[in-house]
N, C-alpha and C positions, 0 to 999 in steps of 0.2 A: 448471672443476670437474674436469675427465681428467684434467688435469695430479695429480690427485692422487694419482693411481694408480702412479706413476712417479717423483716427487719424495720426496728424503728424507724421515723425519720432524723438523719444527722444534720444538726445545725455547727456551722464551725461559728464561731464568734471572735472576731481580730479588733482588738481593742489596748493600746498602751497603757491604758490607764487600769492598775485591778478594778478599782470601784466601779467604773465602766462594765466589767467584764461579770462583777457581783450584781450590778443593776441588774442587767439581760437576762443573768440565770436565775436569780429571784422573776422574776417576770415570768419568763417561762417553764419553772419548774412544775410541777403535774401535769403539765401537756402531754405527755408522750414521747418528747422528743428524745434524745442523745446527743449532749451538747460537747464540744471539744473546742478546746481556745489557744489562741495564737495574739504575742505580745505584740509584734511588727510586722512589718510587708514581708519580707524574707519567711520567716519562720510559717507565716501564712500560706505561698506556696508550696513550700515543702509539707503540710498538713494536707492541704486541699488537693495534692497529688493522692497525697497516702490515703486521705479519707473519703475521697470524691462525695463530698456531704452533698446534700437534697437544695441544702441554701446557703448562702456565706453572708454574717452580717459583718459587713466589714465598715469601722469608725474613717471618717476621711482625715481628717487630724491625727498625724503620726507624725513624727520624726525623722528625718529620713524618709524614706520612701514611703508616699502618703498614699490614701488610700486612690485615689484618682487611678496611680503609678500600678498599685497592687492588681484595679480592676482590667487595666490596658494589656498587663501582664496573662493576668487568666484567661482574656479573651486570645490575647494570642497564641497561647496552648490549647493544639486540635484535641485533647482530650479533656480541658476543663471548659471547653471552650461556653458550654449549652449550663453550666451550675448557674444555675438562679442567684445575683447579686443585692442585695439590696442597702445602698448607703445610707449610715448614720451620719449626723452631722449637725450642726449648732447653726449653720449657715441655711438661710431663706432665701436669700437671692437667686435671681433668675441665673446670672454667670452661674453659680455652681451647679446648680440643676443642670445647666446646658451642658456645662463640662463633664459632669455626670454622666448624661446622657452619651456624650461622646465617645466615654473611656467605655462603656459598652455597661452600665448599671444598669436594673431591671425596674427600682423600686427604688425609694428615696423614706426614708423615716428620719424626723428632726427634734432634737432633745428640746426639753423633756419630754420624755417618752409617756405615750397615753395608753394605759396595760390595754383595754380592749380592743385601740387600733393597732396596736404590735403584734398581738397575738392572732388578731381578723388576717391581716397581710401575709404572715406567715403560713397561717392556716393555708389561706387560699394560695399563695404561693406553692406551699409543697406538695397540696393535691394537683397541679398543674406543673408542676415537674414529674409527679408519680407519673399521670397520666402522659405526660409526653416520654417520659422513659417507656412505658408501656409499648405505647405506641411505636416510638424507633427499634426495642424489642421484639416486637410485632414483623415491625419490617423488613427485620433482617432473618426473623425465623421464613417470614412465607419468600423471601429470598434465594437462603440456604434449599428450603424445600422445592422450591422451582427449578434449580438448578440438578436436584439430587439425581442419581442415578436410578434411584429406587421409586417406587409410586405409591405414594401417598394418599389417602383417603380419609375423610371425616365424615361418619355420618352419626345421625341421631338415636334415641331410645328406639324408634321403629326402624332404624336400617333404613332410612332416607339419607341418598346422598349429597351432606351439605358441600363438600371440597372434593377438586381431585387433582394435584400438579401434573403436567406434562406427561410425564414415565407412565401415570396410571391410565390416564386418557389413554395414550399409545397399547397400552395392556390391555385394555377394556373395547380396542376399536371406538373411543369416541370420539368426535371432532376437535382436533387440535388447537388448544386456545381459545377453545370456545367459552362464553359465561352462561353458556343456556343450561335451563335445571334438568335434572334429571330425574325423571320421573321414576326410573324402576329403582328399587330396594338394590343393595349391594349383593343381595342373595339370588337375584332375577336377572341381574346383569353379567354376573360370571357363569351362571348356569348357559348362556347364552354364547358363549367360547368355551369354556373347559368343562371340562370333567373335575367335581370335587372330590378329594380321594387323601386319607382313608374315611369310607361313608359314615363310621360311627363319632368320628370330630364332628363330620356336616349334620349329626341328625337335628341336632338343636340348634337353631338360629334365628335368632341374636344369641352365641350362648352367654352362661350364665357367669361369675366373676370368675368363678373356681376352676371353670373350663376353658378361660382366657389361653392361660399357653400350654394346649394341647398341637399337636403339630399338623399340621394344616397346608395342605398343595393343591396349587389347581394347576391341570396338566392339559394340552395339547397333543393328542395323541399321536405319532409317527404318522404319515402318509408317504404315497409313492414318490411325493418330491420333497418331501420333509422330515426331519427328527424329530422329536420327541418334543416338547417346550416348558417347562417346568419353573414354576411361580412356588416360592414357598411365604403362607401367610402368616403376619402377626399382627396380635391385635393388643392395641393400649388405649384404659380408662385416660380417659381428659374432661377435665371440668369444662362444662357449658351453662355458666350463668348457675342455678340452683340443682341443674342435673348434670349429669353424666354422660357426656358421649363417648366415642370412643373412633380411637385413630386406626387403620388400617395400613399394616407397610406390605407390598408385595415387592419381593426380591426375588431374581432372575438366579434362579438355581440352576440350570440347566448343565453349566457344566461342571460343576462339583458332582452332582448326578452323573451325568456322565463319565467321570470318573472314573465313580467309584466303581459304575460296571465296566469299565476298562479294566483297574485294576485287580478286582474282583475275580474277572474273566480269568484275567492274565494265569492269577494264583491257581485258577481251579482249571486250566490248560496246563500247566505244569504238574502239580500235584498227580493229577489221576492220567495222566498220558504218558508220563515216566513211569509210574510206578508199578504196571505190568510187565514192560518187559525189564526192567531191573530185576523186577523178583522174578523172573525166570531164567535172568542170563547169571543172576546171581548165586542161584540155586542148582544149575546145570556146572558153575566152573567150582562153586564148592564141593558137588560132588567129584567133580575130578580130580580137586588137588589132594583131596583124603583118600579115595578109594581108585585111582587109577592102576595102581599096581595088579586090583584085584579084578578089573572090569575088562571082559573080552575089546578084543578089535571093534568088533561092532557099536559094542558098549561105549567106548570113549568116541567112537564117529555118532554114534546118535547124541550124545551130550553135547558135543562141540558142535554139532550142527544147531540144536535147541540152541547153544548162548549165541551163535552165529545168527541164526535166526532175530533173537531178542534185542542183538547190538543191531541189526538190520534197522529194528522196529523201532527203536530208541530212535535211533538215527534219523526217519522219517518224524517221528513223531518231533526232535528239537527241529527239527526245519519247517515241521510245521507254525510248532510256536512261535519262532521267530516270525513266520509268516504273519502271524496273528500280531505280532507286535508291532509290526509296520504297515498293516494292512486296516481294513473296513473296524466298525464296533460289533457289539456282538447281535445288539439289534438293527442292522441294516435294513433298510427298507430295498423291497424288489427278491426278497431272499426268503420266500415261507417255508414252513414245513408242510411237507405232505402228509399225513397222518400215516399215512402205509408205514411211512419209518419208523414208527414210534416203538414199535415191540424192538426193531434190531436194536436202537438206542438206547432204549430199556435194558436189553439186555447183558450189554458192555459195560454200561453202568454199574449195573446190578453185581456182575459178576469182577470190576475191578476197586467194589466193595464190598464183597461177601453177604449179599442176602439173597432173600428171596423176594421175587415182585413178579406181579401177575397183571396183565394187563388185558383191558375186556372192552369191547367197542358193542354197545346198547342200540346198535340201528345197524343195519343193513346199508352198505355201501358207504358208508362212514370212513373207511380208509381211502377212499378217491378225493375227498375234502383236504385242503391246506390250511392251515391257521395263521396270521400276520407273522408271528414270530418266526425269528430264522433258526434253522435248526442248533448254530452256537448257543441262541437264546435259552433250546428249550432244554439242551444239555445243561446248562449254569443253574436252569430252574428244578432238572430232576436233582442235578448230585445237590444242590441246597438243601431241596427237601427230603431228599432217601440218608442224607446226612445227620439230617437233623432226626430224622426216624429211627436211625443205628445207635446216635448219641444216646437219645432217651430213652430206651428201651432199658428192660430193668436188666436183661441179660445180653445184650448187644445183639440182638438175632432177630429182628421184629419183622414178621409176618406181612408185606405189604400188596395193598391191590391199587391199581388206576383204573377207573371208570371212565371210560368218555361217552359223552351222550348228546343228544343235537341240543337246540334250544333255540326257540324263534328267534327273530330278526336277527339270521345271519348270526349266530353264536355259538360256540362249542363249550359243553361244561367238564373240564377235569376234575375227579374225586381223585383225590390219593390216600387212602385210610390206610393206619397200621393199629396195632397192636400195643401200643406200649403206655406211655402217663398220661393220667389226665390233668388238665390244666384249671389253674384256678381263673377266677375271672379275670383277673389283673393281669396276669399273661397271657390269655386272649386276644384282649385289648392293647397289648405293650408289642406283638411279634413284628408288624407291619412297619415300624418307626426304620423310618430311611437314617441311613448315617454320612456325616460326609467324611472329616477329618479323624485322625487321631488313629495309631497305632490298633487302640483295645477294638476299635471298628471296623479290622477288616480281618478279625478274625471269623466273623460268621456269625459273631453270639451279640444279642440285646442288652445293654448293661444291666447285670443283676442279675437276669435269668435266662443266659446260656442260649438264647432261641436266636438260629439265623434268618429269619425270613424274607430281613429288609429288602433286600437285593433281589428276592422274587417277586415282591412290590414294585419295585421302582420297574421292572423288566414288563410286568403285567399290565401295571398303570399305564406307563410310554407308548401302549399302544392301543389304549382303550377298552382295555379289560378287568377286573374289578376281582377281588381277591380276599375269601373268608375263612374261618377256621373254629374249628367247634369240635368239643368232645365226642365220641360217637355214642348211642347211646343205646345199641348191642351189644357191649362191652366195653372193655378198659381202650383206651390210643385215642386218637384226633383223627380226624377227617380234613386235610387244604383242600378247599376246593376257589378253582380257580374259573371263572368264565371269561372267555377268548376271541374274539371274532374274526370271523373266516376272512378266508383272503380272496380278494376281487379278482 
């Protein structure tokens, strides 16, 4: 249908006679048009299917099926039915005009033809076809849009909003079907429900062309009766008359997000909840099948008790997973952490990854505070990021501390600095990108540069907390620091 907007106008021309069909195209040659011709009434349907022309000059004087037959025909086809007619013809009388009229003509032209009135008619003919294609184009896009599942918005060079379909109204809290204006900026109106996240897409707005599709959510944070709500936004140029507006789509992400911290979970519940006691019931029966000949009584009961033990611990640990499989997500609401836990958590971590982490509370009575996140959460957020601290360290052993420390209205701030790369600006700005689909995304790492952070975005956003990362600048490593708020 755009191609319309751009492509010649097509005149078919249906005429028996060539000289007829050379008169017409000498007449209208230089206009503009794109002419195609048809000998008889037949061949002229079959053209005017193929080429849905803008006009059809069809001669009434045929052989066979005349033109009257051809016009009665086009009008009876629901898809020629709107082509602009206009007959040619030798006859002045009122009958044929009338019959004319009747067979469904739009326009009547009578030989000899007068080059300025042929070409006036035409003219304003096929502007008044553009225009009503336009128009029915028109009506079937804000149709489609009305219906969509997704919400749609238009606003102007200032971020006035001119349009918004249903879906978006319902996203925005605005009255349903209503045509009254809106006065706040699109920037003023979702600040007013969500939280826009990550802050450095939001810092410019209106942005600029080049920052069109940087990736953009506005989130509803979990509450005690609710999950998490996630809008992911896009934004497209569209011409407005001599400027540029630009369309807004919000799509309802929510559960591709959710997902992927499902899936996510699931991976890093298996991964590091097996893998302690494997390596020590593994490590306990290999020592026995080599060296039992050599190991007192006691020696093979204290081995066989360790992989006893280990297989004990496995054993709980799949019936946990499984639990987790068929159970709550990992950010459930009503489930915080208490802060007191944080060093045992730390520490299990820590140690069924091999580093070292130091964890320091900056206030006094600071471990009697809970944070919204449930303790699954804030396990998914350490091994993400002690993970991604082990990954990039230049000798795999990075040196790491957690800071927590208060921070007005109701907020807690985690630092987790280590020791190891510094990052360039473009991965600074790249770690944050949530992912939904696709194998390479749920390995943990950002396309191109290895960094898993997403998934501590999506976990941090979800519930109203905001999430940065920056070189340190006491030495070589990074600094995530994460702000969280407390739990009611």
């Amino acid at each position: 249908m755009a191609s319309n907007l751009t492509q010649k106008n097509t005149i078919l021309i249906v005429d028996d006679e060539p000289t007829g069909q050379d008169v017409l195209e000498g007449l209208l040659a230089g206009q503009g048009y794109q002419m195609a011709f048809a000998p008889d009434g037949p061949s002229a349907l079959a053209k005017a299917a193929l080429l849905m022309p803008d006009v059809i000059l069809l001669d009434v004087m045929m052989p066979g099926m005349d033109g009257f037959d051809v016009c009665r025909q086009l009008r009876a086809d629901p898809i020629l039915a709107e082509v602009p007619i206009i007959l040619i013809t030798a006859l002045d009388d009122d009958d044929s005009r009338l019959a004319g009229i009747e067979a469904g003509a739009d326009d009547f032209i009578t030989k000899p033809f007068n080059r300025v009135e042929l070409r006036a008619r035409i003219r304003t003919i096929t502007k008044l076809n553009r225009y009503r294609r336009l128009q029915a184009e028109r009506a079937r896009f804000e149709w489609v849009v009305e219906q969509a599942e997704e919400g749609y918005l238009v606003v102007d060079e200032q971020d006035q909003t001119l349009y918004t379909n249903p879906k978006a109204r319902l996203y925005l809290d605005l009255i349903a079907d209503s045509d009254e204006t809106i006065d706040e900026t699109f920037l003023a109106l979702v600040r007013q429900h969500y939280e826009l996240q990550p802050e450095e897409a939001w810092a410019v707005w209106p942005p600029k062309a080049a920052e069109l599709f940087l990736p953009r959510y506005l989130i509803r944070p979990e509450t005690d009766t609710a999950n998490a709500f996630w809008l992911q936004v896009n934004i497209f140029e569209v011409p407005m008359g001599p400027r540029l507006g630009r369309m807004i789509r919000l799509s309802d992400v929510t559960e591709p997000m959710t997902m992927q911290q499902d899936m996510r979970g699931f991976h890093t519940s298996v991964l590091h909840k097996f893998r302690t006691p494997l390596t020590g019931m593994s490590g306990s029966l290999e020592l026995l099948a080599r060296h039992a000949a050599k190991l007192s009584t006691a020696e093979v009961i204290n081995y066989a008790q360790v992989a006893l033990g280990n297989l004990q611990r496995l054993k709980d640990e799949i019936e946990d997973v499984l639990a987790y499989a068929c159970g709550p997500t990992f950010g459930e609401p009503g489930a915080p952490l208490c802060l007191a836990q944080l060093p045992a958590l730390v520490s299990q971590i820590s140690m069924d990854l091999g580093l070292q982490v130091d964890v320091a509370f900056k206030a006094d009575q600071l471990e009697r505070v809970g944070i919204t996140l449930s303790p699954r959460a804030v396990e998914m957020i350490l091994v993400e990021t002690l993970e991604n601290a082990k990954k990039f360290h230049p000798g795999q052993a990075p040196v790491v501390t957690i800071e927590v420390s208060p921070l007005p209205e109701q907020h807690v701030r985690f630092q987790i600095s280590d020791n190891g790369l510094t990052l360039s600006p473009e991965q600074l700005t790249s770690v944050w990108r949530p992912y939904y689909q696709g194998e390479k995304y749920f390995t943990g790492e950002a396309r191109g540069m290895g960094l898993g952070l997403s998934i501590v975005a999506s976990l941090v956003w979800g519930v109203g907390g905001t999430c940065h990362i920056y070189n340190r600048t006491d030495g070589p490593g990074v600094t995530v620091e994460l702000k969280l708020p407390l739990a009611s």
